[in-house]
N, C-alpha and C positions, 0 to 999 in steps of 0.2 A: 427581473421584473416579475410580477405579478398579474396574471389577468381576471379579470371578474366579469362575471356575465349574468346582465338584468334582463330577464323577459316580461314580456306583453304584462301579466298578471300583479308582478311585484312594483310597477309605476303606471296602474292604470288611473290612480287620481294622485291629488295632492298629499294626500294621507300616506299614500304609497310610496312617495318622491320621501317626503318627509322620512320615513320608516328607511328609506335605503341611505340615508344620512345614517340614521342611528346605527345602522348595519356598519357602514362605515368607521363610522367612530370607533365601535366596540371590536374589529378585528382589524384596524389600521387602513389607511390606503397610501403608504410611502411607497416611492416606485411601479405602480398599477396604472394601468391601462381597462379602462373602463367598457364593456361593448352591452349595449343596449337597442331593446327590441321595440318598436312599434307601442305606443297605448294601450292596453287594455285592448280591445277586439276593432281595433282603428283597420288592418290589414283586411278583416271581413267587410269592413265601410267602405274603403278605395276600391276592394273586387268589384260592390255594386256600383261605385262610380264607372269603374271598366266597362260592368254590361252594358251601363245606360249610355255609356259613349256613342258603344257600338248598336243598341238595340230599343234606346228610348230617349232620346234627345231632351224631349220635355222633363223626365224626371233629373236629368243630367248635373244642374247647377242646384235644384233642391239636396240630392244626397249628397254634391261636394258641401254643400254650406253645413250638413249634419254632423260632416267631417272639424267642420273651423267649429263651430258651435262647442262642440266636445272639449276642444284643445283651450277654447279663448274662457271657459271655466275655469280651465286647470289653472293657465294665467292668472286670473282672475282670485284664486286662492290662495296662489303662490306670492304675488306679485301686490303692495300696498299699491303703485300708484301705478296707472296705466300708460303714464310715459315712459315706463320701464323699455328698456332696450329691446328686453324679451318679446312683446307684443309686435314692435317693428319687423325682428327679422324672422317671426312667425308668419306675421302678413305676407314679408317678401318673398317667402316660401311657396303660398300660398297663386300667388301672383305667379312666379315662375310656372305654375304647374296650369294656371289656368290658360296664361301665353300658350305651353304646348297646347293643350286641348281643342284652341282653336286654331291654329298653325298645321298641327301636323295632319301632314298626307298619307303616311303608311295604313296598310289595311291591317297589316298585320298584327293580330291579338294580344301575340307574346312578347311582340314590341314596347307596344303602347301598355300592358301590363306593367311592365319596370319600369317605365318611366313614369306612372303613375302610383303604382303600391309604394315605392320607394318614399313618397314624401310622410311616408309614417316613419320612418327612422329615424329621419332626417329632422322633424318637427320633433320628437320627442327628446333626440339627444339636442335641440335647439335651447327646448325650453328648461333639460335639468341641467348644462351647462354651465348659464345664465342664472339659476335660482343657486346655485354653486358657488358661483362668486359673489352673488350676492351678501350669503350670509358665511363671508370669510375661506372658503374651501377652491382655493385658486387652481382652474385646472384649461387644458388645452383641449379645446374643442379639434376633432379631426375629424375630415372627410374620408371615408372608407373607398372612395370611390377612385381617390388617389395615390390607393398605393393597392389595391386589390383589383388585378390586373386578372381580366376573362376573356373567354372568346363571346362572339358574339349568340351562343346558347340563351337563345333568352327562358326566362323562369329556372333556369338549370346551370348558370355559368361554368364551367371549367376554368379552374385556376391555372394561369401564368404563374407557376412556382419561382422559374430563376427574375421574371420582372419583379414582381409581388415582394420577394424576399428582400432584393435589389433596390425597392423604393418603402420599405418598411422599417428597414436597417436603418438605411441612411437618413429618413423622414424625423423618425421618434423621437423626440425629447426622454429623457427616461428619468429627469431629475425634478419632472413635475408629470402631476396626476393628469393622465389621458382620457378625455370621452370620447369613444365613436357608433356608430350605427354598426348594427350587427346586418346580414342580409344582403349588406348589398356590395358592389363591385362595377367596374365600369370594361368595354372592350376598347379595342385597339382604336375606333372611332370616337371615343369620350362617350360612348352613348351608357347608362345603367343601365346593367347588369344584374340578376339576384339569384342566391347560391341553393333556392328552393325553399319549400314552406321549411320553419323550424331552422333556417340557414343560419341564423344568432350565435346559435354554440359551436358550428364551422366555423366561423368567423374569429369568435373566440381561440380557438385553435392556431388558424392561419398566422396572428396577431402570436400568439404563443411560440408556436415552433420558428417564424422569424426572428424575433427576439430573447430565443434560447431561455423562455420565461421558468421561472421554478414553479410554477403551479399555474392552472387555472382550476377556477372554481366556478361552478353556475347556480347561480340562487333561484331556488324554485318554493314554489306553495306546498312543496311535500319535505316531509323529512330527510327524502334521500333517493336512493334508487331503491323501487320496490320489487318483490319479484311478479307485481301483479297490477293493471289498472284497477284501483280501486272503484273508478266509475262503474266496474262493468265483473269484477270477482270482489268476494266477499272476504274477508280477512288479509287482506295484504300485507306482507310483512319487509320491512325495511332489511335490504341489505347494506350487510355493516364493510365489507369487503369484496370484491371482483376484481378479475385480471381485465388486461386490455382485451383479449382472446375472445373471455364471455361479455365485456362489453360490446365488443364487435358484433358478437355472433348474436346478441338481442336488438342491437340497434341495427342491423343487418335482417331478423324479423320484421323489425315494426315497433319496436318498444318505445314506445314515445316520450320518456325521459333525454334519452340520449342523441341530437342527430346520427344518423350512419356513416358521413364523412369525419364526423368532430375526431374519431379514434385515431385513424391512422395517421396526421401528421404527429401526435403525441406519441403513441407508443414508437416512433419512428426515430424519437430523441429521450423518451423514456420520463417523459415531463407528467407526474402526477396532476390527475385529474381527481377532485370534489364536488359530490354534490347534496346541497346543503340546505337548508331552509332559511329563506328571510325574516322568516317568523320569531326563528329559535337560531340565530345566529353560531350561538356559542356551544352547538351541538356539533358531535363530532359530523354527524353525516354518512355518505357514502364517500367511500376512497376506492379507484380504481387504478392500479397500476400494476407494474413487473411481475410475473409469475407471486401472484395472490390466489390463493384458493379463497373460492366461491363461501362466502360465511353470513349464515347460515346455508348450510347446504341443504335446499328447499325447490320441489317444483317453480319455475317461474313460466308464465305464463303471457301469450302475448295474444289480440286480439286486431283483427283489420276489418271493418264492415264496407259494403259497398264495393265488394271487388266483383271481377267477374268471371266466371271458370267458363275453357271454350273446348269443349271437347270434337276434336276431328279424326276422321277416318277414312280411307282411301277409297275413293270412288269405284275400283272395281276390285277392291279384295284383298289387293296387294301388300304386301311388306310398307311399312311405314321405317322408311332407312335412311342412311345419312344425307342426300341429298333431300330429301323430302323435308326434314327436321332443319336444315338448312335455310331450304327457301320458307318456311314457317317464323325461324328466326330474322330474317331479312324483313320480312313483312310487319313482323310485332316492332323490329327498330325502325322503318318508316312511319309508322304511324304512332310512332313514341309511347308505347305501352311497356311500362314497369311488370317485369315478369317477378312474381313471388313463386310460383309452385310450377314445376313441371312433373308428369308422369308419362312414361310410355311403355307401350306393351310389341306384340308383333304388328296388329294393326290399326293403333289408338296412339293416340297426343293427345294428352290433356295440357292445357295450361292457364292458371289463375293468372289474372294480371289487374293491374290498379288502370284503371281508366282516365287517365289524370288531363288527357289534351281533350275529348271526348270525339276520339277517331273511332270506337270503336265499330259505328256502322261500316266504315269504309273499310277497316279490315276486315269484318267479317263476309263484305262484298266480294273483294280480293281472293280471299279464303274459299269462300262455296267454286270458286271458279276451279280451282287442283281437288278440292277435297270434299267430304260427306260433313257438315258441320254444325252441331248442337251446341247452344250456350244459357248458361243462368247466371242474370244480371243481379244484383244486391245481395251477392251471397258472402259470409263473413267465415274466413278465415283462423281459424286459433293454431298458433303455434305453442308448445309445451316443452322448456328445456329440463331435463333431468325427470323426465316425468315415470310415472308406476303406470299397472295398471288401475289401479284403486281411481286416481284422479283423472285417466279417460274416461273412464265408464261414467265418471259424476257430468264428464263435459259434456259427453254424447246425452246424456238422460235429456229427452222430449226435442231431440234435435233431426233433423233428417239428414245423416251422413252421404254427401255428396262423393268427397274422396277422403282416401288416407295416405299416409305417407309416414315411416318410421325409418330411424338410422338409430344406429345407436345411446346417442345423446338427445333426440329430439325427433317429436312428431309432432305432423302436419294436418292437422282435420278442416276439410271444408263443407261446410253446414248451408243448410235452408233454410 
């Protein structure tokens, strides 16, 4: 089999559904297994449903119905007559989600998060399905939730590999074209699960190395894998080849083409990964696989905003040593803080981290209590693989270097 993977961007309207037919058509989908993301920016809609759950009650049913409003368009373009099937089991989806919201009990955020973001997966692969069969393109709609098997990590799932693998095998049709939700996963209690922002192209993956697929490929708005965000550097340049090694080691920065899980079940059976444009189909793309050198061999560049660097120091002078660095580490995993950068010296820890739960007052609480402790919150990040000096010095220009950090292949500047 073949896997393909559509994001948010490339079926955010009917134009875009449309346009992934064409995709379809012109490089085949015999044997493929389809994994598709949320709407267009529908996952940033269901966050604010989240907040108002928990922190605006009144606006609560307004942002859900912004959500249906969006979707019953799309229908609406896709679909000639409104008794369409599609319309029904969009509603019921709808319904389901509203049941929970007023049923459930838990307080908990990251709960009630999955069980709520999830119905953008779920709704989108509802409605391309259904417009699928529609116009002749017969395919098996799947629930991702029944054979991607988690603990119950909510916004973060860990994969059950031997269940997972276990109920994907055995599940799959493989002699007709598969659609599923990318993101998401269920635990041991049936409750949704999701594998993290950008969880689509894991998913992709997961769906691959189970089914010993010969490729997957993920269609994106850009040419390929660039060595640079275009949003944010100027001249980006399309890489035409990478290994797994440096796809890892960028998606492992932050390089936002690639999830950072998506590498490893692939390189792990050695299943070529693509990535391609939906725009330009029939372009080669980026090809990442087996001992590939890097082509062109070019700085790439990788950028995080919004992190926070927390620099600590020991209260009366002392050695900053293993046990100290230890309980530092204990305290960044309780409060579930994503470490990107550490530095240490004899009496100094630095460490950048992504703030992703928004514990970070209560660590830094925890923290004043052993140590001396200064922090700068929205500070951004640049990573540089293969970098000179020439292209530091451009990065630094009009920047306030907070830290550095150099190894042989790659340095780490954190800015103000």
């Amino acid at each position: 089999m073949q896997i393909f993977k559509f994001g948010g961007a490339s079926v955010k309207d009917a134009n875009g559904i449309k346009n992934m037919v064409s995709v379809l058509q012109k490089v085949g989908y015999n044997n493929t297994l389809i994994v598709i993301s949320a709407m267009g920016k529908t996952t940033n809609a269901l966050e604010e449903v989240v907040h108002n759950y928990f922190n605006n009650k009144k606006e609560l049913q307004s942002s859900l119905q912004e959500v249906k409003k969006y979707h019953n368009a799309i229908l609406l373009d896709l679909f000639d007559n409104e008794n369409h099937p599609a319309f029904k089991d969009v509603a019921s989806l709808f319904d389901e989600l509203n049941t929970f919201l007023k049923t459930n009990k838990s307080p908990d955020y990251n709960f009630v998060y999955d069980q709520v973001v999830c119905l953008g997966e779920l709704v989108s692969t509802t409605i391309i399905s259904n417009y699928f069969n529609t116009i002749g393109i017969k395919n098996n709609w799947v629930d991702a939730r029944e054979h991607i098997k988690t603990d119950s990590y909510f916004r973060r799932g860990n994969v059950n590999w031997e269940k997972t693998t276990r109920l994907i095998s055995k599940n799959i049709n493989k002699s007709i074209l598969n659609i599923t939700q990318g993101f998401l996963g269920s635990d041991a209690n049936n409750f949704t699960t999701t594998l993290g922002r950008e969880g689509s192209d894991y998913t992709a993956a997961i769906y691959a190395y189970c089914l010993n697929a010969t490729s997957v490929t993920i269609w994106k708005d850009v040419p390929g894998v660039l060595n640079a965000d275009p949003r944010y550097f100027e001249n980006a340049q399309l890489l035409h080849k990478i290994s797994y090694t440096e796809a890892i080691e960028l998606a492992f920065y932050g390089a936002s083409v690639i999830h950072p899980k998506t590498l490893q079940p692939l390189q792990q059976k050695e299943i070529p990964l693509f990535v391609k444009s939906f725009l330009e189909p029939e372009k080669p793309g980026t090809k990442v696989g087996k001992n590939v050198a890097i082509e062109p061999n070019v700085p790439c560049f990788i950028v995080k905003k919004n992190q926070v660097l927390i620099s600590l120091s020991s209260l009366d002078f002392s050695y900053i040593v293993e046990e100290n660095i230890s309980e530092i580490f204990n305290l960044l995993h309780i409060h579930k803080m994503k470490v990107d950068v550490i530095q240490n010296s004899a009496i100094s820890f630095s460490v950048c981290v992504d703030n992703i739960y928004n514990n970070l007052e209560k660590l830094i609480q925890q923290l004043k209590s052993k140590f001396k402790v200064s922090f700068h919150s929205n500070v951004s990040l640049f990573t540089i693989r293969h970098y000179n000096n020439n292209v530091i010095n451009q990065l630094e220009k009009n920047k306030t270097v907070l830290l550095k950090q150099l190894t042989q292949d790659t340095v780490q500047i954190i800015t103000k």
